[in-house]
Structure formats: C-alpha cells, structure tokens
RONU-932373 format. One record per residue: residue number from 1; x, y, z of N, C-alpha, C in turn. Coordinates in nm, 3 decimals. Example, Ala and Ser with C-alpha at 12.3 -4.5 7.8 and 13.67 -1.06 7.14 Angstrom:
<gudos>
   pos      n_c1      n_c2      n_c3     ca_c1     ca_c2     ca_c3      c_c1      c_c2      c_c3
     1     1.319    -0.569     0.780     1.230    -0.450     0.780     1.320    -0.330     0.780
     2     1.285    -0.225     0.708     1.367    -0.106     0.714     1.290     0.003     0.787
</gudos>
This chain:
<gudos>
   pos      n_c1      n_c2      n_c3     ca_c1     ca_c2     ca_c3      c_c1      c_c2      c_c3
     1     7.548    17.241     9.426     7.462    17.213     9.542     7.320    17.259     9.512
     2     7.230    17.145     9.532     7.070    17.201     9.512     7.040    17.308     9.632
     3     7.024    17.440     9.557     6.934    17.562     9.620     6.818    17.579     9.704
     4     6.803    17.674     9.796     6.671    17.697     9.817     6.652    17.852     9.773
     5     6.572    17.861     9.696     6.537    17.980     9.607     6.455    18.066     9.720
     6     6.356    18.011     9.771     6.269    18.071     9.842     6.223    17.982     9.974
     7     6.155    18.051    10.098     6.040    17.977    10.115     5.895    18.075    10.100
     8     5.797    17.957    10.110     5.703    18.012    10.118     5.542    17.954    10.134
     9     5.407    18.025    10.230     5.365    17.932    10.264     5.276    17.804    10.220
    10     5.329    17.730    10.269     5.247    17.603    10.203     5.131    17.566    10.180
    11     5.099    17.474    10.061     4.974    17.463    10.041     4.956    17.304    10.011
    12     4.868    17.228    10.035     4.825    17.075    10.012     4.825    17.057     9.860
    13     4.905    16.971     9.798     4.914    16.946     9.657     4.776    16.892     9.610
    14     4.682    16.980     9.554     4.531    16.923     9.553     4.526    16.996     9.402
    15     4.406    16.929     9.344     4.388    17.007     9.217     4.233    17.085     9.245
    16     4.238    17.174     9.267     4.132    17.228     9.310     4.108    17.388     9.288
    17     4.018    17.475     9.279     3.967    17.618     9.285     4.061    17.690     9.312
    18     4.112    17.719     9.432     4.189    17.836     9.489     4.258    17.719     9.592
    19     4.365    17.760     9.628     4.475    17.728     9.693     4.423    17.717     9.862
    20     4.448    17.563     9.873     4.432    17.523    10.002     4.553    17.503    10.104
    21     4.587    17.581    10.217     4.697    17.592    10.295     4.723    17.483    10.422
    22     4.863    17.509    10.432     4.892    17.350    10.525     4.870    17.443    10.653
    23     4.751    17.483    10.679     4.724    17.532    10.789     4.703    17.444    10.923
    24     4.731    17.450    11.034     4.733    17.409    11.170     4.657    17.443    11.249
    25     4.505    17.427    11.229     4.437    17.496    11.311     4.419    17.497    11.459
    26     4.384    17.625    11.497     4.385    17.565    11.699     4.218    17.543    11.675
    27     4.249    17.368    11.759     4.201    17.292    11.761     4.192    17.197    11.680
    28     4.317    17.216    11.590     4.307    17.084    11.511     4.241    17.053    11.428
    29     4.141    17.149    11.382     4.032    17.082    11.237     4.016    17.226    11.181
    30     3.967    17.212    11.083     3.876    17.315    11.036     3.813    17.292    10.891
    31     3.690    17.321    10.832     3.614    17.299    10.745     3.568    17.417    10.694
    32     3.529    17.392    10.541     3.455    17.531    10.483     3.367    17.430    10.380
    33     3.273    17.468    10.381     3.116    17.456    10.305     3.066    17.550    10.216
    34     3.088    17.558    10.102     3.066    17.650    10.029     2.952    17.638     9.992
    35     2.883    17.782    10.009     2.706    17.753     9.934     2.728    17.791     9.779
    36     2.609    17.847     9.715     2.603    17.854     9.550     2.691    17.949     9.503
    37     2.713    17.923     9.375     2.805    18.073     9.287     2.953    18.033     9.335
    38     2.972    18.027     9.221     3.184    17.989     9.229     3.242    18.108     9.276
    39     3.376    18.080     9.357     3.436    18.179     9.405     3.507    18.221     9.302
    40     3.429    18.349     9.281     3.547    18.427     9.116     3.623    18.522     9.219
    41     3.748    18.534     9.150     3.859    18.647     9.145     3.826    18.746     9.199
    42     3.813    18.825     9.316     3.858    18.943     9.370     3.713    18.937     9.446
    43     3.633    18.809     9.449     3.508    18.839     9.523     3.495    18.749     9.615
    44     3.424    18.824     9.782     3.411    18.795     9.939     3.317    18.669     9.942
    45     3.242    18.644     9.830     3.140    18.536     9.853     3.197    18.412     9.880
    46     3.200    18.337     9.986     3.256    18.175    10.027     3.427    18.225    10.013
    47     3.464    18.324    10.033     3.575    18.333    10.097     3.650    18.230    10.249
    48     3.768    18.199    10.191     3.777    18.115    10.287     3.902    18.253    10.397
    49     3.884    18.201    10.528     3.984    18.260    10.594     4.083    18.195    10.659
    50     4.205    18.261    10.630     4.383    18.163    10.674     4.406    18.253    10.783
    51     4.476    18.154    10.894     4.535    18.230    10.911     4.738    18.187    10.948
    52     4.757    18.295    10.836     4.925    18.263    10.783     4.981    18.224    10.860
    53     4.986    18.296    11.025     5.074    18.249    11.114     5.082    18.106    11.148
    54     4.983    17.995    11.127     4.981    17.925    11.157     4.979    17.847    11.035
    55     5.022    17.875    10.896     5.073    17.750    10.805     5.199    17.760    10.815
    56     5.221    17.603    10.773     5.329    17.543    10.779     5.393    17.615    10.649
    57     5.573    17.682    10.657     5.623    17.692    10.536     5.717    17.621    10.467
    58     5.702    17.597    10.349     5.745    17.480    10.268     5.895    17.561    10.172
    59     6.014    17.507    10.132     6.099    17.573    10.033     6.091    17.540     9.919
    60     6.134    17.658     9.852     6.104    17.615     9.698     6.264    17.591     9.682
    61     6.264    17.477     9.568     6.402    17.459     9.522     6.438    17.528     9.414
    62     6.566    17.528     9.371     6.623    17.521     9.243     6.741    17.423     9.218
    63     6.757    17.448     9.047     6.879    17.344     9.034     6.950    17.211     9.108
    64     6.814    17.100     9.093     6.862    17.009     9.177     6.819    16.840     9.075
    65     6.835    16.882     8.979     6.917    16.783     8.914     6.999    16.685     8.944
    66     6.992    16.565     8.958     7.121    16.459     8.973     7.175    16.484     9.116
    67     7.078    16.541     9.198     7.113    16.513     9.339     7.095    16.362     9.403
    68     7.165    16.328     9.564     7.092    16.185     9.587     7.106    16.240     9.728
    69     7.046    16.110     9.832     7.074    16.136     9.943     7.203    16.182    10.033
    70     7.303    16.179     9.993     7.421    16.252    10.016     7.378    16.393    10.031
    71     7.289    16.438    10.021     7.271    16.613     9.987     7.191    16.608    10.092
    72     7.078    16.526    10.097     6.964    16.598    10.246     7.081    16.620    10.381
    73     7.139    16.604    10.434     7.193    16.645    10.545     7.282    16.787    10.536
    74     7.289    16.816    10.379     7.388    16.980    10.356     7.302    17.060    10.326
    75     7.170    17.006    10.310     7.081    17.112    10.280     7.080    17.315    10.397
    76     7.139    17.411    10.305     7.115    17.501    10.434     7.006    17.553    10.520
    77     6.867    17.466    10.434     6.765    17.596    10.473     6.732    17.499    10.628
    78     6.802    17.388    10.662     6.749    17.336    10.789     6.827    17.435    10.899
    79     6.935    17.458    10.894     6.987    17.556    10.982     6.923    17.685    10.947
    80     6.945    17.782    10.845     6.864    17.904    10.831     6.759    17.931    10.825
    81     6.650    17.822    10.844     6.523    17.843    10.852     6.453    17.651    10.942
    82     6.483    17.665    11.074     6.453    17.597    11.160     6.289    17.546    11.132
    83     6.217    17.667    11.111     6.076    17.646    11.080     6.017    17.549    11.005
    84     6.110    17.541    10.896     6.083    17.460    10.799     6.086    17.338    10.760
    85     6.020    17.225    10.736     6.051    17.079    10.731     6.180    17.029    10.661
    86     6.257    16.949    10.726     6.385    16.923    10.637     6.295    16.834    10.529
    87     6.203    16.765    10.508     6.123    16.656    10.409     6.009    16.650    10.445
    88     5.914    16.667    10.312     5.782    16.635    10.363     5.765    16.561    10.210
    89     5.666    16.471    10.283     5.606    16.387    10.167     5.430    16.365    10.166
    90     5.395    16.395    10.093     5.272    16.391    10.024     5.169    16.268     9.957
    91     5.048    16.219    10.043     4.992    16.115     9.877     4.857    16.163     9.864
    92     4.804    16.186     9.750     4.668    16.188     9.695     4.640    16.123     9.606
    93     4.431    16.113     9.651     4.374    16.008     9.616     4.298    16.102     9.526
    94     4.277    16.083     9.405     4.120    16.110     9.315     4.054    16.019     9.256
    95     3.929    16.122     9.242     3.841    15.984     9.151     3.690    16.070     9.156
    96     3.599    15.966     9.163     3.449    16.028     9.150     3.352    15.960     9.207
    97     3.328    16.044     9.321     3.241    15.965     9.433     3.011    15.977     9.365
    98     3.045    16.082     9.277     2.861    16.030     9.238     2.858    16.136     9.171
    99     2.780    16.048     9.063     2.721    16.132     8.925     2.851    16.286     8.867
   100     3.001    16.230     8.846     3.105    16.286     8.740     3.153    16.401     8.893
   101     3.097    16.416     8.991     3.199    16.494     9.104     3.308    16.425     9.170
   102     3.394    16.505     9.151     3.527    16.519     9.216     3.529    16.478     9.355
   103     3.594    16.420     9.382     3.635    16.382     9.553     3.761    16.380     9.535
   104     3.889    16.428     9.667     4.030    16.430     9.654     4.015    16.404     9.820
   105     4.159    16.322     9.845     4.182    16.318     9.990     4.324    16.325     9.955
   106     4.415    16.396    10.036     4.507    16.404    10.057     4.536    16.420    10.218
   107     4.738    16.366    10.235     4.801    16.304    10.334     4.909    16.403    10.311
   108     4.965    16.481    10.441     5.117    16.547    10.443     5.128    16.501    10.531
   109     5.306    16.464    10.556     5.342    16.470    10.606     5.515    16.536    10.642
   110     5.514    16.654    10.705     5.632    16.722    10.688     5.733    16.682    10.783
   111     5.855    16.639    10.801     5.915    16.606    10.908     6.035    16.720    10.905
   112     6.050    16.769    11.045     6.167    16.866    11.060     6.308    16.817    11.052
   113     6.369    16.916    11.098     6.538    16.843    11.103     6.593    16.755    11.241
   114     6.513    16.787    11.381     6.483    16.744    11.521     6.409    16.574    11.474
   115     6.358    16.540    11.372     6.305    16.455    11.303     6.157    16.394    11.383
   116     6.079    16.497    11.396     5.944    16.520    11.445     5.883    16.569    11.356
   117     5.804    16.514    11.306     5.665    16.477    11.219     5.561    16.548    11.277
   118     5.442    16.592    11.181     5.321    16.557    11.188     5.214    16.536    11.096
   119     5.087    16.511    11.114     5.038    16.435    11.011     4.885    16.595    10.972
   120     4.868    16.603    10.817     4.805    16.685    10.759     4.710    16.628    10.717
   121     4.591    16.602    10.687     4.493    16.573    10.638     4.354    16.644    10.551
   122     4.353    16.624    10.438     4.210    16.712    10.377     4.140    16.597    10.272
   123     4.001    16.624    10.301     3.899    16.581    10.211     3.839    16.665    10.186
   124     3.831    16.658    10.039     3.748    16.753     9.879     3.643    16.678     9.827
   125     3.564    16.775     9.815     3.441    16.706     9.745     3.418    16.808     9.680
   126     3.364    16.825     9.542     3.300    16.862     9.487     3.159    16.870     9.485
   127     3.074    16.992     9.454     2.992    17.008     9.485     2.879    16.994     9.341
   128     2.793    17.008     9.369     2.638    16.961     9.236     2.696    17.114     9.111
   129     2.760    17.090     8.997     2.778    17.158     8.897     2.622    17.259     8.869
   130     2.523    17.148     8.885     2.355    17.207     8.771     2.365    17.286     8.928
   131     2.369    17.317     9.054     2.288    17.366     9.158     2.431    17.489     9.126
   132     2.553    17.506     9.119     2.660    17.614     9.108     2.729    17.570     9.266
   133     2.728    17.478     9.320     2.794    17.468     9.438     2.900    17.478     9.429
   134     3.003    17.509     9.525     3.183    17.497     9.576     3.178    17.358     9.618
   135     3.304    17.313     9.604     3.339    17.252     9.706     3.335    17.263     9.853
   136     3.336    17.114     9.892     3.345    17.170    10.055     3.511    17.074    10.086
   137     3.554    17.118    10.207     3.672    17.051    10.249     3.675    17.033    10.429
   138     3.771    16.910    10.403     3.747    16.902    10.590     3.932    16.888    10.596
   139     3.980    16.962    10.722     4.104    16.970    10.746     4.087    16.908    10.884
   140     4.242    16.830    10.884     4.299    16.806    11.014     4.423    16.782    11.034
   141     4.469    16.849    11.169     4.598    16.867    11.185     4.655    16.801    11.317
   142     4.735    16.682    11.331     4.813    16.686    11.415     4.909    16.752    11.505
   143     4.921    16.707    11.657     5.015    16.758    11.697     5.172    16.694    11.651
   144     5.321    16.774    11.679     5.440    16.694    11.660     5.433    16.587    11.785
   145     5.491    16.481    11.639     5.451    16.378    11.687     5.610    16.285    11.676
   146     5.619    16.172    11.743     5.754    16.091    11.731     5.776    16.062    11.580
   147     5.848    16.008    11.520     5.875    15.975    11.376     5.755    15.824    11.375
   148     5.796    15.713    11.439     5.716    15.625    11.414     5.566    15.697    11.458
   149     5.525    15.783    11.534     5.383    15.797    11.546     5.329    15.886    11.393
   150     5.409    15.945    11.367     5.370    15.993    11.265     5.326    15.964    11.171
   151     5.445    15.832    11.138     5.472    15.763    10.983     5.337    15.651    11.013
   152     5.282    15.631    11.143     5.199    15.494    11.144     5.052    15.593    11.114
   153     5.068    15.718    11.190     4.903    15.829    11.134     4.903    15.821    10.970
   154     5.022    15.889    10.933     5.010    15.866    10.803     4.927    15.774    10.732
   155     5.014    15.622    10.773     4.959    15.488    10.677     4.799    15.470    10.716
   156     4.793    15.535    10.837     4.640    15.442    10.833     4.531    15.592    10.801
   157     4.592    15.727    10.738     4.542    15.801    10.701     4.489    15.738    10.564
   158     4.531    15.688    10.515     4.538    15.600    10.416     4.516    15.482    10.325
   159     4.531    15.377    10.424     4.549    15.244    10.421     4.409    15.216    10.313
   160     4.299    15.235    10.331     4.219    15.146    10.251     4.167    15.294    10.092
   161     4.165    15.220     9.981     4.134    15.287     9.932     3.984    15.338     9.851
   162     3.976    15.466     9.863     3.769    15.488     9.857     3.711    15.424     9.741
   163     3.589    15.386     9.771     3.502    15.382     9.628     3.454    15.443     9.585
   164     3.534    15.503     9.497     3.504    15.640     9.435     3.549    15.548     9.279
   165     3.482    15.615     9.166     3.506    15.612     9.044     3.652    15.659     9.003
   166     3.694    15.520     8.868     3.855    15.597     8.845     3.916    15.737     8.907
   167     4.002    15.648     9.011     4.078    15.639     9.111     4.204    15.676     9.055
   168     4.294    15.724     9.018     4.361    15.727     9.048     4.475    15.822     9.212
   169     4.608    15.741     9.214     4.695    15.765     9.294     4.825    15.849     9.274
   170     4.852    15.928     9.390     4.928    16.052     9.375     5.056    16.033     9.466
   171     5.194    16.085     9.490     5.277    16.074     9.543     5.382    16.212     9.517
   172     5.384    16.275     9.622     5.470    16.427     9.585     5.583    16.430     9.729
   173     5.715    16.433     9.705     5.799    16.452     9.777     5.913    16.587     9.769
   174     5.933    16.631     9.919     6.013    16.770     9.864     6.153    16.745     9.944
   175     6.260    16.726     9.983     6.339    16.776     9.801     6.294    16.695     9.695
   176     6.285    16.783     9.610     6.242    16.641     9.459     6.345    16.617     9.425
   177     6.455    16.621     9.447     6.555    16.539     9.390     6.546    16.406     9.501
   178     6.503    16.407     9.572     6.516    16.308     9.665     6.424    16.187     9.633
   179     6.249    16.250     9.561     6.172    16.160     9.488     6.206    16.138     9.375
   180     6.328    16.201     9.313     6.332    16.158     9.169     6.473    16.064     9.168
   181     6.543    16.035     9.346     6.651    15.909     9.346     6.614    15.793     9.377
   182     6.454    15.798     9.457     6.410    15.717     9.517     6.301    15.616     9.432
   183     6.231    15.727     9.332     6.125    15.651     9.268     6.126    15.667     9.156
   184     6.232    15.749     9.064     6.248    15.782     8.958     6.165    15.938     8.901
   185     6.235    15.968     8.819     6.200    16.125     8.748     6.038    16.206     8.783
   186     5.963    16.120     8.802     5.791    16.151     8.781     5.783    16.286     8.685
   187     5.696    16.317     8.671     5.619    16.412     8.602     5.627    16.570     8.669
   188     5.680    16.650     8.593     5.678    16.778     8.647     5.538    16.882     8.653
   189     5.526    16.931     8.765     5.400    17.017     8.767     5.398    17.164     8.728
   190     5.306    17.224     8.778     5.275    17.358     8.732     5.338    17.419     8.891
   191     5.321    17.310     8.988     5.369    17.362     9.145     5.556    17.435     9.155
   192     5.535    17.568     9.250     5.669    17.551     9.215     5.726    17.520     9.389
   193     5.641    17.456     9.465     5.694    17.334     9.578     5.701    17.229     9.536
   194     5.583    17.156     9.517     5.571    17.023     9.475     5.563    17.032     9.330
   195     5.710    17.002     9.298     5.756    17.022     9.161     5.751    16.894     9.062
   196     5.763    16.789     9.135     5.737    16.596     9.049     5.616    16.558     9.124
   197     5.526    16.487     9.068     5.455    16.381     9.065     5.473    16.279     9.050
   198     5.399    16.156     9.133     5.434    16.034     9.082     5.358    15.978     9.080
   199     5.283    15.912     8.968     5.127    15.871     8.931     5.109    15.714     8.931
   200     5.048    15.651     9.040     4.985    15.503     8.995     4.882    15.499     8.982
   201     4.843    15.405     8.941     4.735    15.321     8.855     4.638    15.270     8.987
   202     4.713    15.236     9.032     4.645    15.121     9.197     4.707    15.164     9.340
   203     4.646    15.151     9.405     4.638    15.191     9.582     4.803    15.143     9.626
   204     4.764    14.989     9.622     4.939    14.961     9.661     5.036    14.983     9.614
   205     5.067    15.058     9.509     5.174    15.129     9.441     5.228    15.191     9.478
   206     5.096    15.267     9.532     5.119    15.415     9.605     5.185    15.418     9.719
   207     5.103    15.285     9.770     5.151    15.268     9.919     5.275    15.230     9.949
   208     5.343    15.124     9.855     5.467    15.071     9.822     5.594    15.207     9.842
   209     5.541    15.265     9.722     5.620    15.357     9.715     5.674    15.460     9.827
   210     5.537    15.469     9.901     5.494    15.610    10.002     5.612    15.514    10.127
   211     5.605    15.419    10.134     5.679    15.311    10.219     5.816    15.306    10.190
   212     5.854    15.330    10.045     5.985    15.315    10.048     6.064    15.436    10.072
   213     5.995    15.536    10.022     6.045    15.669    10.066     6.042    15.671    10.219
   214     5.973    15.692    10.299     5.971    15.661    10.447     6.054    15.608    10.504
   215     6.073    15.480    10.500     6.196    15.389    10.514     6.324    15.426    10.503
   216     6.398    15.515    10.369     6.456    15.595    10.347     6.544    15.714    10.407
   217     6.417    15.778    10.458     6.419    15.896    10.555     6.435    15.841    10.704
   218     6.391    15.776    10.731     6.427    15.725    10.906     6.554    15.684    10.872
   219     6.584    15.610    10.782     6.726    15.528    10.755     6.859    15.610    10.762
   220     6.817    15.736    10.670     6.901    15.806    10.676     6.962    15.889    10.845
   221     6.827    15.941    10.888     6.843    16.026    11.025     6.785    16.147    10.952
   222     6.625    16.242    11.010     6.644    16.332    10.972     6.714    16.413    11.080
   223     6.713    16.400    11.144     6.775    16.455    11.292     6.932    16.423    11.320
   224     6.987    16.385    11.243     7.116    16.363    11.274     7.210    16.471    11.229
   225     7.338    16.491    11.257     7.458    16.563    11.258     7.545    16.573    11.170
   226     7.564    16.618    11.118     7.692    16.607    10.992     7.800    16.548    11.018
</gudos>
C-alpha cells in the first residue's frame, strides 16, 4: 500500500528563490515586491511573511510504485488527517516575458475527501538582474468551492496562454502514482511533494492532460465511501 511518510506545509511547485507557500490569505490575495539585493540566507532584507496557520498542508508519499486508481479511496491520510487534500493537481507556465526575465504563473488546485475544491493562484516575475532586483509575486486564493466551480476557476485560470518567450508547460499531480497511471511516469523532481513532472511543449497538451486528470477524479468520487 502507497504510504504517507509525512505531512507537511505546502508550497506552489514554482522554480524560484525561496519557497513560496499555498497560503490562504484573509482576504484572499497577497503580494510581495521585492526591492534591490537578493534575499541571501539568514538575512531580514525583503523577507517575506507566512503565516503557517493558514497554509494549506500537502502529504508526502512513499513507496508508491505501480499504484492505480483502486488505491485513492484506501488512502489513510484522508481519515487521519481531514485537513489535508485527498488530490491536488497543479499546472505551470514558464517562459520570458522581456529582455531573458523569468515570468512563472502557476494553478493549484487541492480537492478534499468531502470533494470541495479550491482554486490557488501565483504570478512570478522576475526582476532587472543589472539593477539586483527580487522577484515580485501576486497570490490568490479562493474560497471552498463546489467541484465543478472549482475545476471551471481552474480552466479559465488558465485557458489562454502568455506571450512570453519559450514557453514552456508544467503539470504536477499528488498522489503521483495517480499522475504516473493517468499520464504516464513524468520526470522526477528534487520536490519531495510534488515528486513527477509532466512537461509539454504547447499550451493544449497541458490543457488536455490537466482535463484528463480532472475528469478522472470527479469520475471516480473524491467524496465517496468505501
């Protein structure tokens, strides 16, 4: 039986500086603007502030190899840890919005075991390298939402894709055995939540994909009974 090793709190699968959290802010947004000088290691300058109680926590797996959907409904950590999303699925966008900077947008969406959703949102930008800028980021957080309201925030979190310079498309699902029955093996990360990747080339791939997994998950019931 695939494990849950841990949980612990979550963070937006982004490739970025320091670790960005699936935080819920009251009021629903929150942003940080970083002025000059990179945020080094153990220093207050453009410190960002969390606050824990209010991220979402994500499980880490183990040993889940050659699992399939037969397993999401025995999973234990939905009973021993209520808090926690029975599935969340993930897509990010990169590429390069002007003169070699970074832009990232990323989409969560975690759905519980009650099978109530909500929708996560962040945009990354990179900031002028010659001036020493941070990044800046913009967060937004939904309330729980119905399954179809969710899954439709999602798509149109989404739907068109930026003009930004080589682009590529991102796709991260947790259980990963669940993205690796649905879309095949992907690429393993350095994450030890979002443990596969699944990399296209083009927007509708992504979207295809992000669709079939979805489809999937309602199909099954996340909310249903053993």
């Amino acid at each position: 039986m695939a494990l849950v090793a841990g949980i612990v709190s979550g963070e937006f699968p982004i490739d970025a500086w320091y670790p960005i959290f699936l935080e819920v802010p009251d009021g629903g947004s929150k942003r940080h603007i970083g002025g000059r000088f990179p945020c080094l290691p153990g220093s207050s300058v453009n410190r960002v502030k969390w606050d824990i109680s209010r991220v979402i926590n994500l499980p880490v797996y183990k040993n889940t190899e050659g699992y399939g959907p037969e397993t999401l409904r025995r999973v234990k950590a939905w009973s021993e840890f209520p808090d926690v999303p029975a599935v969340t699925l993930a897509n990010r966008i990169g590429g390069y919005y002007c003169d070699e900077r970074r832009a990232q947008t990323v989409s969560v969406l975690p759905v519980w075991a009650d099978g109530t959703p909500m929708v996560l949102e962040l945009d990354w930008y990179e900031g002028s390298l010659e001036d020493c800028c941070n990044p800046e980021w913009h967060l937004r957080a939904s309330p729980r939402l119905p399954i179809k309201d969710g899954v439709d925030r999602l798509k149109q979190s989404c739907r068109h894709p930026p003009m930004w310079e080589n682009c590529f498309f991102y796709l991260y699902v947790i259980p990963p055995f669940l993205g690796s029955y649905l879309l095949g093996r992907g690429n393993r990360t350095s994450s030890k939540v979002w443990q596969r990747e699944w990399t296209y080339p083009e927007h509708a791939e992504m979207m295809d994909a992000s669709d079939q997994v979805i489809a999937d998950i309602v199909k099954w019931g996340i909310g249903g009974k053993e």
